[in-house]
Structures are given as structure tokens and as C-alpha cells.
C-alpha positions in Angstrom: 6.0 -23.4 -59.5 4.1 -21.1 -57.6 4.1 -17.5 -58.4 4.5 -15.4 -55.0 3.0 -13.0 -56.5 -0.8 -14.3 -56.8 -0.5 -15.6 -53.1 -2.7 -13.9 -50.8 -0.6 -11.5 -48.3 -2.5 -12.6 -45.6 -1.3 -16.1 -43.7 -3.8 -16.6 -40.4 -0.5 -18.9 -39.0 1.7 -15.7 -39.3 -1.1 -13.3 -38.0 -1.5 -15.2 -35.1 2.0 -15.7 -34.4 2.5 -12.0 -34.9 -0.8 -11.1 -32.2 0.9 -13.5 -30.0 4.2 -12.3 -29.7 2.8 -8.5 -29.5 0.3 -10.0 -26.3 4.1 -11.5 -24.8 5.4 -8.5 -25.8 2.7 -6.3 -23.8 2.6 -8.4 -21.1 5.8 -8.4 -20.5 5.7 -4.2 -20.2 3.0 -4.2 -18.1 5.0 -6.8 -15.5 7.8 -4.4 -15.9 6.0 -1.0 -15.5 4.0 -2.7 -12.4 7.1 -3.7 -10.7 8.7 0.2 -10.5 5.8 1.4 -9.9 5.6 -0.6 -6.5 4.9 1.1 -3.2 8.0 1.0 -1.2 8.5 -1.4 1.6 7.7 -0.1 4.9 10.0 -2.1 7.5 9.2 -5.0 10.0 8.6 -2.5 12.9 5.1 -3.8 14.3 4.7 -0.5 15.2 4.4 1.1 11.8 2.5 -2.1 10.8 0.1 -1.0 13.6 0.0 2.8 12.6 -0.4 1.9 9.0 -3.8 -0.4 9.8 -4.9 2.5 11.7 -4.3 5.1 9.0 -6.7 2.6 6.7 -9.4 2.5 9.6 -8.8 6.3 9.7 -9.3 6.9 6.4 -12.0 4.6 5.4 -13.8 6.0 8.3 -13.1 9.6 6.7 -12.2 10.8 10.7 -9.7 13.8 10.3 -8.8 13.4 13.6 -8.0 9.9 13.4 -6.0 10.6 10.2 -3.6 13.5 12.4 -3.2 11.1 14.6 -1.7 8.8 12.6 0.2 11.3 10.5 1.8 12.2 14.0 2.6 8.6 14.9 4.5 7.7 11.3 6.2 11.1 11.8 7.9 9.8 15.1 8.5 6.4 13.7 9.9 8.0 10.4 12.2 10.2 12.6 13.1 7.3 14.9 14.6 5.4 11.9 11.3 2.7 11.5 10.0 4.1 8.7 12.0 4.4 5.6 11.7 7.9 4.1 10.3 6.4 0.7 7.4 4.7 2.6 7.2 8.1 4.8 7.1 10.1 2.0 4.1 7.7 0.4 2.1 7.9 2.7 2.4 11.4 3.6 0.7 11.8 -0.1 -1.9 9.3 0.9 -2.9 11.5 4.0 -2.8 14.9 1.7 -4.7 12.4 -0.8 -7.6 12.3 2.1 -6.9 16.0 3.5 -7.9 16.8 0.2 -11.4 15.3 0.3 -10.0 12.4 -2.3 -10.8 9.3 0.5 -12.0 6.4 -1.8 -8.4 7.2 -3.5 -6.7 7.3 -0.4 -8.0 4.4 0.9 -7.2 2.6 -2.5 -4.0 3.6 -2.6 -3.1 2.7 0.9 -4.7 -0.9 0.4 -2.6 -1.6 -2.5 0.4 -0.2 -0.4 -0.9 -2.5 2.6 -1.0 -5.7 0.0 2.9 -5.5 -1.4 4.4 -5.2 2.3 6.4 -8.4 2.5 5.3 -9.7 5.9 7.8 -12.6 6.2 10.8 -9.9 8.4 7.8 -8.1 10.1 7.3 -11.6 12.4 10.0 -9.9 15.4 
């Protein structure tokens, strides 16, 4: 009979079992922490989904004046009731993002806000 004490304490089976449940384990978190950390939905208005394109053209342009435009433009759709306050308030901080000189973050941010709108309801 085999003395478990002589037995080497390392077992490649159980170390890779053990990396592969911690790689579920961690993938699993970062599918989590991804999905709260979603941009909020903006609507199906066409009319935001217009403004919003333009804000990206705006900022990736880097033209203030474009950029106030647009600001303006959500502010009346926000204020209408098109824009839910979550996505109004996100990309209010993607315009102070650009005020600030920060534009390559802006325009990243906005993209990835841009690629999570569910288009399907935005078809009226």
C-alpha cells in the first residue's frame, strides 16, 4: 500500500483542473462586471439616433462648435422625454470628456456607447 506521504503534492490533472475552473471563474466576473458597466440605452427616437452620429462626427472632428450644437439638440430631446436621463447624463460626460481637451477618449467612449444601442425598436 502506498504511503501518501512519499507522493508528490503536485498532480498536473488537479493543477489543471484547478487553472481551469479559476479561468471559468474569471471569465465569468469579467461577463458580469461588463454587463453593469453598460452604457444605458438611449431610446428608438431617430432623432437622438441622428444627434448622437452627429456628436461622434463632432467630436472626432474635434469642432467645438459642432459639439454645442449637439449638446443643445440632446438637451431638447432629453427635456422632450426622447432621451432617457441615464443616456442624457452619459453623454453629457462624453461632451465635458471633449470640452476637456480628452477627444480620443470621448470619441471612444461614445463609440462603445454607439455599439450597445439595441437598434431592433429604433426601426419607427
Amino acid at each position: 500500500m502506498p504511503n501518501r506521504s512519499t507522493e508528490p503534492t503536485t498532480n498536473p490533472r488537479r493543477w489543471l483542473l484547478a487553472v481551469l475552473v479559476v479561468a471559468v471563474i474569471v471569465a465569468s466576473g469579467a461577463m458580469l462586471v461588463s454587463r453593469w458597466r453598460r452604457p444605458p440605452q438611449m431610446g428608438a427616437d431617430s432623432q437622438v439616433f441622428r444627434t448622437v452620429d452627429a456628436l461622434f462626427t463632432a467630436v472626432t472632428a474635434r469642432d467645438e462648435n459642432l459639439v454645442a450644437q449637439c449638446e443643445q439638440r440632446l438637451h431638447v430631446c432629453r427635456n422632450d422625454g426622447k432621451l432617457p436621463p441615464k443616456a442624457a447624463a452619459f453623454l453629457d460626460e462624453v461632451i465635458a470628456k471633449a470640452r476637456a481637451g480628452h477627444w480620443e477618449s470621448a470619441a471612444q467612449s461614445l463609440y462603445d456607447f454607439m455599439l450597445t444601442q439595441r437598434r431592433d425598436s429604433a426601426a419607427r
